[in-house]
PDB file of N, CA, C and O in Angstrom:
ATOM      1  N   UNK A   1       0.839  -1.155   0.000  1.00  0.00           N
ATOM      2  CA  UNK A   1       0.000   0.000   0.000  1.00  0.00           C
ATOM      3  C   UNK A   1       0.895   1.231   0.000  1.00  0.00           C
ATOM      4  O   UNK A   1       2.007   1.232   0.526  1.00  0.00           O
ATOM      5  N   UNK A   2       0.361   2.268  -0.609  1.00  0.00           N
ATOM      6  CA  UNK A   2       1.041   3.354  -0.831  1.00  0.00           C
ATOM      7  C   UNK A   2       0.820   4.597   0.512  1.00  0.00           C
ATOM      8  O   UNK A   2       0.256   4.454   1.597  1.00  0.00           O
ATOM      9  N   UNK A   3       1.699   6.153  -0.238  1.00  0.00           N
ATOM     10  CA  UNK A   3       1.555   7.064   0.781  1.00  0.00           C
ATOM     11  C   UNK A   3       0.228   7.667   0.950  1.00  0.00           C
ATOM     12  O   UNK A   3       0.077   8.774   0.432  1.00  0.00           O
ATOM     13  N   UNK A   4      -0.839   7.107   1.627  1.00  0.00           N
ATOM     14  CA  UNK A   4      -2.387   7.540   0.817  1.00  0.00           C
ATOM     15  C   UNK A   4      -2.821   9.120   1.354  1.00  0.00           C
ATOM     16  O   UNK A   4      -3.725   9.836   0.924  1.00  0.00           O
ATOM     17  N   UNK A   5      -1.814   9.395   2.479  1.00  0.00           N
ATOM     18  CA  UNK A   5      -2.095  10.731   2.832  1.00  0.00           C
ATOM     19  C   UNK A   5      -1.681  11.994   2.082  1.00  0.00           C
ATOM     20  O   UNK A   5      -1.662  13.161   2.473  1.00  0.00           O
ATOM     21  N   UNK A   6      -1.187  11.187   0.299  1.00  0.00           N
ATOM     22  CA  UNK A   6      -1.010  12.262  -0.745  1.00  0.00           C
ATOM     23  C   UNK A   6      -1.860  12.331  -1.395  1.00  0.00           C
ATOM     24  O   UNK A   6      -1.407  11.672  -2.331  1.00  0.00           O
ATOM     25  N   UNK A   7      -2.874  12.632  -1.722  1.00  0.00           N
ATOM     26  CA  UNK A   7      -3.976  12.434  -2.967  1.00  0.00           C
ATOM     27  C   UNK A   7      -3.242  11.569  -3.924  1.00  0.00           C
ATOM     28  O   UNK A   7      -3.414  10.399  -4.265  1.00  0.00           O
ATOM     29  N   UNK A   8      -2.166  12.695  -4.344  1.00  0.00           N
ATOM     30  CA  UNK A   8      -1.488  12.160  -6.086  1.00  0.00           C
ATOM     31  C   UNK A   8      -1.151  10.666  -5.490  1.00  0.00           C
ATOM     32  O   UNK A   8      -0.643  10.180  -6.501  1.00  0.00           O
ATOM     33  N   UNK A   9      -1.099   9.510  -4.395  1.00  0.00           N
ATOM     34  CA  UNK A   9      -0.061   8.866  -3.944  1.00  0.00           C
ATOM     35  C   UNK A   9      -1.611   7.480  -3.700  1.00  0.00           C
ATOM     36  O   UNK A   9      -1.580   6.256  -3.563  1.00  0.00           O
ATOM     37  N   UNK A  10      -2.647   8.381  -3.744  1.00  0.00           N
ATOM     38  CA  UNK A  10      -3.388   7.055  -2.681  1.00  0.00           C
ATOM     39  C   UNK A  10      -4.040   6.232  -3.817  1.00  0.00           C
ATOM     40  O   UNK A  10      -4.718   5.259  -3.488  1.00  0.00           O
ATOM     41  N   UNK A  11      -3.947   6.424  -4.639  1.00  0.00           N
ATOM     42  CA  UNK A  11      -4.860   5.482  -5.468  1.00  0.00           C
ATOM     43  C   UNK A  11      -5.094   3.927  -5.001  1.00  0.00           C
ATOM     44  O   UNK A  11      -6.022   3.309  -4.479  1.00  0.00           O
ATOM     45  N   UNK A  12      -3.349   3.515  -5.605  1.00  0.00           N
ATOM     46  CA  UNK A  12      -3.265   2.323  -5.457  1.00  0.00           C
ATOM     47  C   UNK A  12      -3.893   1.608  -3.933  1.00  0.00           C
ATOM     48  O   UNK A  12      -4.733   0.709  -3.969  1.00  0.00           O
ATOM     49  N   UNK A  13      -3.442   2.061  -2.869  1.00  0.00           N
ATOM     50  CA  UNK A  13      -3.738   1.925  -1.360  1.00  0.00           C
ATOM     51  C   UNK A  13      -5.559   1.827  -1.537  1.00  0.00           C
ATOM     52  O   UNK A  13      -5.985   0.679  -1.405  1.00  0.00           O
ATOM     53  N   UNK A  14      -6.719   3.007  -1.842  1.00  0.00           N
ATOM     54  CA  UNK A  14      -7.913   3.210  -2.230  1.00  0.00           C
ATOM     55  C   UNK A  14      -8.338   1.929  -3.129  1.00  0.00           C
ATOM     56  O   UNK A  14      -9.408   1.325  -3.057  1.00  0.00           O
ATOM     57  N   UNK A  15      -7.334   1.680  -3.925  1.00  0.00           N
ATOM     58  CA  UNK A  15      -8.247   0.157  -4.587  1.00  0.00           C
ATOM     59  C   UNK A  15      -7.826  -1.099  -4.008  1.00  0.00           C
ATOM     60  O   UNK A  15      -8.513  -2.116  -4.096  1.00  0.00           O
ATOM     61  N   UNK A  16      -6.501  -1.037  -3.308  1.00  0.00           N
ATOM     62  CA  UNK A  16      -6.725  -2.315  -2.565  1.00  0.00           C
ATOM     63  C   UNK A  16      -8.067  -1.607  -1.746  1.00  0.00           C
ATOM     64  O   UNK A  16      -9.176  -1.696  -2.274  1.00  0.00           O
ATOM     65  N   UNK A  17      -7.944  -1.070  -0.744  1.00  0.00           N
ATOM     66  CA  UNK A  17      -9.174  -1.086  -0.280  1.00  0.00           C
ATOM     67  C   UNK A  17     -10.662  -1.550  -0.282  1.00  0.00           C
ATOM     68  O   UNK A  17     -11.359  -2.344   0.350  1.00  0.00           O
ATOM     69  N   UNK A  18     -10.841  -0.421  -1.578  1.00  0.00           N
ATOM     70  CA  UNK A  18     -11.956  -0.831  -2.271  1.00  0.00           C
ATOM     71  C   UNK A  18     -12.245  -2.599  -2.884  1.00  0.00           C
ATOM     72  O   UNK A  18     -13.308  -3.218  -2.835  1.00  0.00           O
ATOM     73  N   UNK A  19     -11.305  -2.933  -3.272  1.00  0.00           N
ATOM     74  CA  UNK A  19     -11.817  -4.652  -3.200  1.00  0.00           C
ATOM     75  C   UNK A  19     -12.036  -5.363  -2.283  1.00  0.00           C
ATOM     76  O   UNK A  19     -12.917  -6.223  -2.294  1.00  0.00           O
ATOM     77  N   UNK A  20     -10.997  -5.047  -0.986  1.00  0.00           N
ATOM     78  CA  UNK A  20     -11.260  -5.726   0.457  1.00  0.00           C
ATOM     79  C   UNK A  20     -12.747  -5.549   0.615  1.00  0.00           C
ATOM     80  O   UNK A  20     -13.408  -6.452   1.128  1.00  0.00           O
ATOM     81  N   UNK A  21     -13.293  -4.461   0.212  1.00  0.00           N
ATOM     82  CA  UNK A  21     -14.839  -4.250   0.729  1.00  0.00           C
ATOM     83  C   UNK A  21     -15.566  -5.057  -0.369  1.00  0.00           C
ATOM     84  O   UNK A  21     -16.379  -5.948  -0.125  1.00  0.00           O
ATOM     85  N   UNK A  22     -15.278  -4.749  -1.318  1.00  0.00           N
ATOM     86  CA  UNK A  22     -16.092  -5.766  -2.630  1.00  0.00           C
ATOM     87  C   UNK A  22     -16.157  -7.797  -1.611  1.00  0.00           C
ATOM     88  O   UNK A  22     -17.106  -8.527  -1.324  1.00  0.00           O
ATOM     89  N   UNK A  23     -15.029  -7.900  -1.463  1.00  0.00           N
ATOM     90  CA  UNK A  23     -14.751  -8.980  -0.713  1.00  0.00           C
ATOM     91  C   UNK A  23     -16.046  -9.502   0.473  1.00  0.00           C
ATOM     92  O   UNK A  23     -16.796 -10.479   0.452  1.00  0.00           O
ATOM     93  N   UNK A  24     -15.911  -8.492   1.354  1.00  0.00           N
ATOM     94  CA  UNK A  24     -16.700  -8.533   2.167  1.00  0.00           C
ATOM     95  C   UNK A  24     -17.803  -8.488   1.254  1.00  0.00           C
ATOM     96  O   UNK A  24     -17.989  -9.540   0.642  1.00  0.00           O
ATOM     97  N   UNK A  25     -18.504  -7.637   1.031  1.00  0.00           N
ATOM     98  CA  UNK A  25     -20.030  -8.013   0.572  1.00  0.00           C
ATOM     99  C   UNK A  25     -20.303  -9.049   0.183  1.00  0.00           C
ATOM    100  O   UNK A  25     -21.485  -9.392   0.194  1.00  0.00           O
ATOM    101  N   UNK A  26     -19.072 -10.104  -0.407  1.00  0.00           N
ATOM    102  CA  UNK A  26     -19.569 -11.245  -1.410  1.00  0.00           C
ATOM    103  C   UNK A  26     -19.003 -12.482   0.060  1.00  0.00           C
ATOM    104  O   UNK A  26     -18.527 -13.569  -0.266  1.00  0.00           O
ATOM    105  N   UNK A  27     -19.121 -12.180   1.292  1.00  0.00           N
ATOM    106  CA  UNK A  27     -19.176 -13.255   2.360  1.00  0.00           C
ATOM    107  C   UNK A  27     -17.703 -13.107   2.847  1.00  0.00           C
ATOM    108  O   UNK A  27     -17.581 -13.687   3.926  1.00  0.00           O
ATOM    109  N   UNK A  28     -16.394 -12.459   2.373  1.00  0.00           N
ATOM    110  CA  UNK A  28     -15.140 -12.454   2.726  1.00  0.00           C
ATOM    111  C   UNK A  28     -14.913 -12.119   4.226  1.00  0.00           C
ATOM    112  O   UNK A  28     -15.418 -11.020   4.454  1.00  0.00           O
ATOM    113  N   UNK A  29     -14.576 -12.436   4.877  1.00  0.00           N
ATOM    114  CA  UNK A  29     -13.612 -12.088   6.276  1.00  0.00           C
ATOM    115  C   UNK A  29     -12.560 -11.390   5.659  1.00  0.00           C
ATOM    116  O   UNK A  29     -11.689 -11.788   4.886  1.00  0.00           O
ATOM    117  N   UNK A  30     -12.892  -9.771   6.350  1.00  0.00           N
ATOM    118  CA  UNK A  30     -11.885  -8.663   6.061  1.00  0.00           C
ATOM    119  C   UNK A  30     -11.327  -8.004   7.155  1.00  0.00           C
ATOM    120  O   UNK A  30     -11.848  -6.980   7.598  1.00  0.00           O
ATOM    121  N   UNK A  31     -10.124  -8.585   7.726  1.00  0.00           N
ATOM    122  CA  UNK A  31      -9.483  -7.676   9.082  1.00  0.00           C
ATOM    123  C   UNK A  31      -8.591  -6.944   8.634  1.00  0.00           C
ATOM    124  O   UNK A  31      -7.598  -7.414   8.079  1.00  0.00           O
ATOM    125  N   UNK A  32      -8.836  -5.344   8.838  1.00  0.00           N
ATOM    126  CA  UNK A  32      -8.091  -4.248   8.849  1.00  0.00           C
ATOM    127  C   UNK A  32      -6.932  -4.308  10.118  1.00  0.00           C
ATOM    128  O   UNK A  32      -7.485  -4.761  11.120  1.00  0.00           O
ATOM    129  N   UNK A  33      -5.753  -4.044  10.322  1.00  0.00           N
ATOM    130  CA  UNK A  33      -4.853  -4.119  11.145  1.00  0.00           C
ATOM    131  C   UNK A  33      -3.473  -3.346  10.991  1.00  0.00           C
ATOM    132  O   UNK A  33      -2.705  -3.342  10.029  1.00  0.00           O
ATOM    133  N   UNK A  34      -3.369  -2.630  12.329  1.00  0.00           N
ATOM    134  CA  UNK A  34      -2.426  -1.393  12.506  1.00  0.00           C
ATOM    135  C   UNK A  34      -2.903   0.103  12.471  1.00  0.00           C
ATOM    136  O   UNK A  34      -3.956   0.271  11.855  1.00  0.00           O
ATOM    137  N   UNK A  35      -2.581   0.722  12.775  1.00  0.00           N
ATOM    138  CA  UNK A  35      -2.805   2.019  12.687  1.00  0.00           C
ATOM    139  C   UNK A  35      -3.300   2.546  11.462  1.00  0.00           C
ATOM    140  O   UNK A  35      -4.435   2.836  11.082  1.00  0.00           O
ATOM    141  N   UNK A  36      -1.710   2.621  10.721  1.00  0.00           N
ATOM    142  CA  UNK A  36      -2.248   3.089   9.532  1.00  0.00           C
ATOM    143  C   UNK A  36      -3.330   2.928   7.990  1.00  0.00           C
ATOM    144  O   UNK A  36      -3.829   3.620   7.102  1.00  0.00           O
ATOM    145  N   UNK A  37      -3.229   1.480   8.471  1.00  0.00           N
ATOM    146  CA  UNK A  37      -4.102   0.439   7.806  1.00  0.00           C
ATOM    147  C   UNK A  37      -5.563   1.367   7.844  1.00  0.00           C
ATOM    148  O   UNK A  37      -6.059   1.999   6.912  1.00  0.00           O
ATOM    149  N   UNK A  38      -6.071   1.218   9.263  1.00  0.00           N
ATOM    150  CA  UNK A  38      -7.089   2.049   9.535  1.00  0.00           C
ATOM    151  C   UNK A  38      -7.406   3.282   9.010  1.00  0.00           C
ATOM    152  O   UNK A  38      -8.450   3.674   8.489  1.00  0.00           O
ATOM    153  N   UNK A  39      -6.299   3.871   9.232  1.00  0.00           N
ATOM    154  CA  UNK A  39      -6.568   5.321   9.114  1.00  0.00           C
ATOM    155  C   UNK A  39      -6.896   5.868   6.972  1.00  0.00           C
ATOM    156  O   UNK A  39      -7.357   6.929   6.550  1.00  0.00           O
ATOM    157  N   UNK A  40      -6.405   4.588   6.131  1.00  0.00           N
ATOM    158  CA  UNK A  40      -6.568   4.425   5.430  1.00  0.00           C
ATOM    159  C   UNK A  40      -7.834   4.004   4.751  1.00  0.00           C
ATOM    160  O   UNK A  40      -8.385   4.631   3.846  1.00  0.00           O
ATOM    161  N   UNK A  41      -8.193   3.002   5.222  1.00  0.00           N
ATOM    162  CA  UNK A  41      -9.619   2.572   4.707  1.00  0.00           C
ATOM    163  C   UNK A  41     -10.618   3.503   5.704  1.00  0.00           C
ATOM    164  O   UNK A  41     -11.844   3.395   5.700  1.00  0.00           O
ATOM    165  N   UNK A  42     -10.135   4.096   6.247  1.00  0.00           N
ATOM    166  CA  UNK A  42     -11.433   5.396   6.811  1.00  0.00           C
ATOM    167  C   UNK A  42     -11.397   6.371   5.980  1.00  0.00           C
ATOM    168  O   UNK A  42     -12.400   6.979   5.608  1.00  0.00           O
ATOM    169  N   UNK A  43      -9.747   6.707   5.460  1.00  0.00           N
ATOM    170  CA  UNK A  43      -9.911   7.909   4.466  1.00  0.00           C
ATOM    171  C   UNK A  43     -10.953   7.789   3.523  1.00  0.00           C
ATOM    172  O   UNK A  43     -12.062   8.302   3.377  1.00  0.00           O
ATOM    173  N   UNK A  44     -10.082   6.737   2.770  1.00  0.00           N
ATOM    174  CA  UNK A  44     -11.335   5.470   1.642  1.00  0.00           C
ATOM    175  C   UNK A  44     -12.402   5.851   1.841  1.00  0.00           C
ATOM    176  O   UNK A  44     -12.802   6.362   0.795  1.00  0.00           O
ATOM    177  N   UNK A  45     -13.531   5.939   3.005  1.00  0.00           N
ATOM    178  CA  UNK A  45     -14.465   5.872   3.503  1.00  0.00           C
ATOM    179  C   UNK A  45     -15.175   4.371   3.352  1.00  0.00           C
ATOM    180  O   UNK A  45     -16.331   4.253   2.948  1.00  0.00           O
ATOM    181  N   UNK A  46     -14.440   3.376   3.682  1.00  0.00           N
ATOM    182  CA  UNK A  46     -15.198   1.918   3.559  1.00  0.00           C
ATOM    183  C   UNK A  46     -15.130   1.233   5.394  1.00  0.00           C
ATOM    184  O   UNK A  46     -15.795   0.300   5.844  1.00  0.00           O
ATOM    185  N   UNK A  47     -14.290   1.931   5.989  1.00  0.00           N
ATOM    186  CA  UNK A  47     -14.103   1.298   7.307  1.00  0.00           C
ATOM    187  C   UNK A  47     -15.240   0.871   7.562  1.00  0.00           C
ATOM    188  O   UNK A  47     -14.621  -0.066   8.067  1.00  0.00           O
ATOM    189  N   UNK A  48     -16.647   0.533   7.774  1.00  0.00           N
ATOM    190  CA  UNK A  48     -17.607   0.125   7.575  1.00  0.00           C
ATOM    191  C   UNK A  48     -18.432  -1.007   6.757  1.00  0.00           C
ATOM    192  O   UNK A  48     -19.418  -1.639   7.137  1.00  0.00           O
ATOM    193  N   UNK A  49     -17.826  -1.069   5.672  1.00  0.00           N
ATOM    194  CA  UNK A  49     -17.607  -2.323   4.700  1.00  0.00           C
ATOM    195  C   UNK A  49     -16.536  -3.357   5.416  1.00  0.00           C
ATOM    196  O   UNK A  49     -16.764  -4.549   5.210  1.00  0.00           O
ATOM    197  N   UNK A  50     -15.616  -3.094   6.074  1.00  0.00           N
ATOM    198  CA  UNK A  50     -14.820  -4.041   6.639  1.00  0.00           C
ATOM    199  C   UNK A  50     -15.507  -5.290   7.757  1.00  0.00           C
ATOM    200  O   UNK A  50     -16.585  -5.170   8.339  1.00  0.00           O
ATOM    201  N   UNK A  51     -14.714  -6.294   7.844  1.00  0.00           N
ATOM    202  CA  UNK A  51     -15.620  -7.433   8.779  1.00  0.00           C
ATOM    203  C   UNK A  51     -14.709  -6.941  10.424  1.00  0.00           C
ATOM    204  O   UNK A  51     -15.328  -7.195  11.458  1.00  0.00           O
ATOM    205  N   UNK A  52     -13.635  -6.430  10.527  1.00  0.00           N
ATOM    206  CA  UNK A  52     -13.059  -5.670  11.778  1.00  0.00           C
ATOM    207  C   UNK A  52     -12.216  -5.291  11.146  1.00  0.00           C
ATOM    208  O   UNK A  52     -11.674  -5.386  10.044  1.00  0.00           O
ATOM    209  N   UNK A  53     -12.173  -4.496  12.703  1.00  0.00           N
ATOM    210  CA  UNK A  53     -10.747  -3.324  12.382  1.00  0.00           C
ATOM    211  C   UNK A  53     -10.170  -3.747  13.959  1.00  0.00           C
ATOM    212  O   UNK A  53     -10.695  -4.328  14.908  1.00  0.00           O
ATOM    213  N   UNK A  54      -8.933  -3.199  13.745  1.00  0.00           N
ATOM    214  CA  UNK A  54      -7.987  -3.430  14.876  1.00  0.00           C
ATOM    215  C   UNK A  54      -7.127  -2.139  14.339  1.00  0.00           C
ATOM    216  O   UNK A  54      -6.733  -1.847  13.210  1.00  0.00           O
ATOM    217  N   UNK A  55      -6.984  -1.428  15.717  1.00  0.00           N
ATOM    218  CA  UNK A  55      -5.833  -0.738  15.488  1.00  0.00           C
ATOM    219  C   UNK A  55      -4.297  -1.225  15.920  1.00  0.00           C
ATOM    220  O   UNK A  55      -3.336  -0.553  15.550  1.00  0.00           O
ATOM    221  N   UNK A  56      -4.111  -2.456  16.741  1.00  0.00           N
ATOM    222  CA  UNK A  56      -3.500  -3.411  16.953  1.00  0.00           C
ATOM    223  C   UNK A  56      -2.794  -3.910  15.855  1.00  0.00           C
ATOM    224  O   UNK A  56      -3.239  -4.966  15.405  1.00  0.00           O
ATOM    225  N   UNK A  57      -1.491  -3.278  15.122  1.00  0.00           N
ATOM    226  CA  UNK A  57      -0.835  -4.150  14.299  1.00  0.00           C
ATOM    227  C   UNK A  57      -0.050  -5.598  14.600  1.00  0.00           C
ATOM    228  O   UNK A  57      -0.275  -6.796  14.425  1.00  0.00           O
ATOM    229  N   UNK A  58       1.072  -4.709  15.192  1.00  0.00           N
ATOM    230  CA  UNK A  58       1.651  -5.870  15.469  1.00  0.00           C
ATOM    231  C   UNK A  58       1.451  -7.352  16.304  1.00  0.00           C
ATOM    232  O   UNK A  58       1.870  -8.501  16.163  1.00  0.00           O
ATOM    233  N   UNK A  59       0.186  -6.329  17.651  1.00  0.00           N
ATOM    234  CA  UNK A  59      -0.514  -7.200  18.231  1.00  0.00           C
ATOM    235  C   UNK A  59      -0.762  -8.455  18.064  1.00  0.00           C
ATOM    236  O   UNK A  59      -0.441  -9.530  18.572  1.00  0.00           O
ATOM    237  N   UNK A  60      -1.873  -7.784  16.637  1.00  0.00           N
ATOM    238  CA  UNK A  60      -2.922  -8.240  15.984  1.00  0.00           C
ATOM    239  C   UNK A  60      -1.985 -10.020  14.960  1.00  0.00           C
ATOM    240  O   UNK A  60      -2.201 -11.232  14.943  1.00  0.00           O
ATOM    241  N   UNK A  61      -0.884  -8.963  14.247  1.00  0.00           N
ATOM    242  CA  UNK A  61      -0.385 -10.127  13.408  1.00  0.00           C
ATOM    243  C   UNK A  61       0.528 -10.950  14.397  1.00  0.00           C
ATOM    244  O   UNK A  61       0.923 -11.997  13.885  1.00  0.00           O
ATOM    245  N   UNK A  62       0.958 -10.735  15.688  1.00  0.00           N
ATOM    246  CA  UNK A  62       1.194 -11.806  16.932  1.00  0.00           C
ATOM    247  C   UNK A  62       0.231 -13.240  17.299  1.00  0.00           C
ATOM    248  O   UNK A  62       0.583 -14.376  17.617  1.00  0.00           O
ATOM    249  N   UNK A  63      -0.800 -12.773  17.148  1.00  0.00           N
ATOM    250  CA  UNK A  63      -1.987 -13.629  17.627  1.00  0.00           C
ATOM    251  C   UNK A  63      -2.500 -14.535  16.501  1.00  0.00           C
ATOM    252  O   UNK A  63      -3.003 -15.657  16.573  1.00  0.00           O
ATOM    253  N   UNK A  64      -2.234 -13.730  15.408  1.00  0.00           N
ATOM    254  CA  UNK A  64      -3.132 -14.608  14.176  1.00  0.00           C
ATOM    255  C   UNK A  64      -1.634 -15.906  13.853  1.00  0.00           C
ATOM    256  O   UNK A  64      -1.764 -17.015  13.334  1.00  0.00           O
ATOM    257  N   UNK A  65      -0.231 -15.228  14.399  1.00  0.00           N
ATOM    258  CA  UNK A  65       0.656 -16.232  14.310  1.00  0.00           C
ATOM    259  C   UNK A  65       0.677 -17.140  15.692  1.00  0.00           C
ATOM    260  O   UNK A  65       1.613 -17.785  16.164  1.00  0.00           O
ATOM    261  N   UNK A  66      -0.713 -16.966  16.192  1.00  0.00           N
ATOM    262  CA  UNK A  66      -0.475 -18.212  17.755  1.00  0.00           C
ATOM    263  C   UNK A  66       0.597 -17.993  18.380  1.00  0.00           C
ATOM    264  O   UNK A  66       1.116 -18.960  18.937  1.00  0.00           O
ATOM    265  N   UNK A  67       1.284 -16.596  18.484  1.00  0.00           N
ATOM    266  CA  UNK A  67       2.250 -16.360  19.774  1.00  0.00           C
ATOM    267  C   UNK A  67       1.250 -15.947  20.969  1.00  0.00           C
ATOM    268  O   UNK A  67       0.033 -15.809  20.848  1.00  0.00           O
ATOM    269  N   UNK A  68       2.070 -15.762  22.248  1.00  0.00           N
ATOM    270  CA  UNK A  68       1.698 -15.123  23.246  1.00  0.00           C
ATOM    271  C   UNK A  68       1.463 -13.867  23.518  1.00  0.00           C
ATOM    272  O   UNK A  68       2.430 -13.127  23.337  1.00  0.00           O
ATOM    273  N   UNK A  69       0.463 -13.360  23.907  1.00  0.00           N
ATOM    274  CA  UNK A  69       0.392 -11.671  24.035  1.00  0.00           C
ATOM    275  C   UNK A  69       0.489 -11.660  25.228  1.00  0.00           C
ATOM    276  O   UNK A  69      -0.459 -12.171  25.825  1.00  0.00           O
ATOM    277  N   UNK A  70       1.606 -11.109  26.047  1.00  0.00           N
ATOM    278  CA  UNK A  70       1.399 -10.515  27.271  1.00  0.00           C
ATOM    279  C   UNK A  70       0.476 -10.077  28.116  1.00  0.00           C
ATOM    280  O   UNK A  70       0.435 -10.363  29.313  1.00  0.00           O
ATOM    281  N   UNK A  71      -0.090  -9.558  27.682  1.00  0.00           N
ATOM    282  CA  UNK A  71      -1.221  -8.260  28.500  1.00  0.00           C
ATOM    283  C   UNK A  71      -2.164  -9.471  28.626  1.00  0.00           C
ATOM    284  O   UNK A  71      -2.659  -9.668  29.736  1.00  0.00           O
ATOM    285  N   UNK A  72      -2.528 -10.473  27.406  1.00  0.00           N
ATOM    286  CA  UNK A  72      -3.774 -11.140  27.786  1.00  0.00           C
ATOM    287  C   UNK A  72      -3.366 -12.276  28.777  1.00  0.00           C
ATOM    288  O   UNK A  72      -4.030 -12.668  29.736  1.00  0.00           O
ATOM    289  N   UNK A  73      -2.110 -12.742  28.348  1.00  0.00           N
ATOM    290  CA  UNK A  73      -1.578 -13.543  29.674  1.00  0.00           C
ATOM    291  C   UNK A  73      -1.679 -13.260  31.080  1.00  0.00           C
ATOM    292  O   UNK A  73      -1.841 -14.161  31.903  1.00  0.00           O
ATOM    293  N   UNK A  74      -1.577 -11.901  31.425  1.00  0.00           N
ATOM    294  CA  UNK A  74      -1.309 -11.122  32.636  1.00  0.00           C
ATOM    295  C   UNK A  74      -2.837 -11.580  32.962  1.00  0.00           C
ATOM    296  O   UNK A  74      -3.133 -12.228  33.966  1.00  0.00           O
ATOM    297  N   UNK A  75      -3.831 -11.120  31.901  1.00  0.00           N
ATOM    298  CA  UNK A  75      -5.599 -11.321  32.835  1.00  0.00           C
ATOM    299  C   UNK A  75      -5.709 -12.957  32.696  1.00  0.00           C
ATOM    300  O   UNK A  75      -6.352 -13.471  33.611  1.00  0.00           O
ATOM    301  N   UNK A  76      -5.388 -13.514  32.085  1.00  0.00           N
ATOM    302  CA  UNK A  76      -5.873 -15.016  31.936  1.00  0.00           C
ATOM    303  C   UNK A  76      -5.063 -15.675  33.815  1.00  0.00           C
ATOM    304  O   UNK A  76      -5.478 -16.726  34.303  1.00  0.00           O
ATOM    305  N   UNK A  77      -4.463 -15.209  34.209  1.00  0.00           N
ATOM    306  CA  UNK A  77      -3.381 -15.550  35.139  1.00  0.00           C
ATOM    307  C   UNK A  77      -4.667 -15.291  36.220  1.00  0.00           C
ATOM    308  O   UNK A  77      -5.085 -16.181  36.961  1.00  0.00           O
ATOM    309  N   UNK A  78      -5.040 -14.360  36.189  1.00  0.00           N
ATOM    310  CA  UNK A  78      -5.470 -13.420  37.401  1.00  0.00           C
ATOM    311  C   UNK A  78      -7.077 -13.988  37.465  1.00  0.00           C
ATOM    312  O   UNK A  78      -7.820 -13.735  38.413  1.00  0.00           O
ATOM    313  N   UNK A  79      -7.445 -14.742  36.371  1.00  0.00           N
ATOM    314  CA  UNK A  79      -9.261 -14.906  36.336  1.00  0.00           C
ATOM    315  C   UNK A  79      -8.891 -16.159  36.865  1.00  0.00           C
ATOM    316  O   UNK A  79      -9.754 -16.987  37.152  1.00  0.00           O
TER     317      UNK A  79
END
């Protein structure tokens, strides 16, 4: 994805986008993830077409690789 906070720059970034949402409508699981990710498909105006958002990048791609997240370890300990 490109610099989308240039007009001249966002296209490319705007049509990935825009298919992620095409995606979704046709039954796709679409997770947005990281900051800027977000802040992108909101420019877009589709954040809403998406199936989630996470502003959680690295978090996010931690967990979907079945590592450990700290923080949730810390409450799983404590319940």
């Amino acid at each position: 994805m490109g610099v989308f906070e240039f007009d001249k720059f966002a296209a490319g970034t705007f049509a990935v986008a825009s298919c992620l949402a095409d995606l979704t409508s046709k039954g796709a699981i679409t997770i947005i993830g990281g900051g800027d990710s977000v802040a992108a498909v909101e420019k877009a105006n589709l954040a809403d077409k998406m199936s989630h958002i996470s502003t959680g990048g690295g978090a996010s791609l931690e967990l979907l690789e079945g590592k450990e997240l700290p923080g949730v370890n810390a409450i799983e300990e404590r319940s």
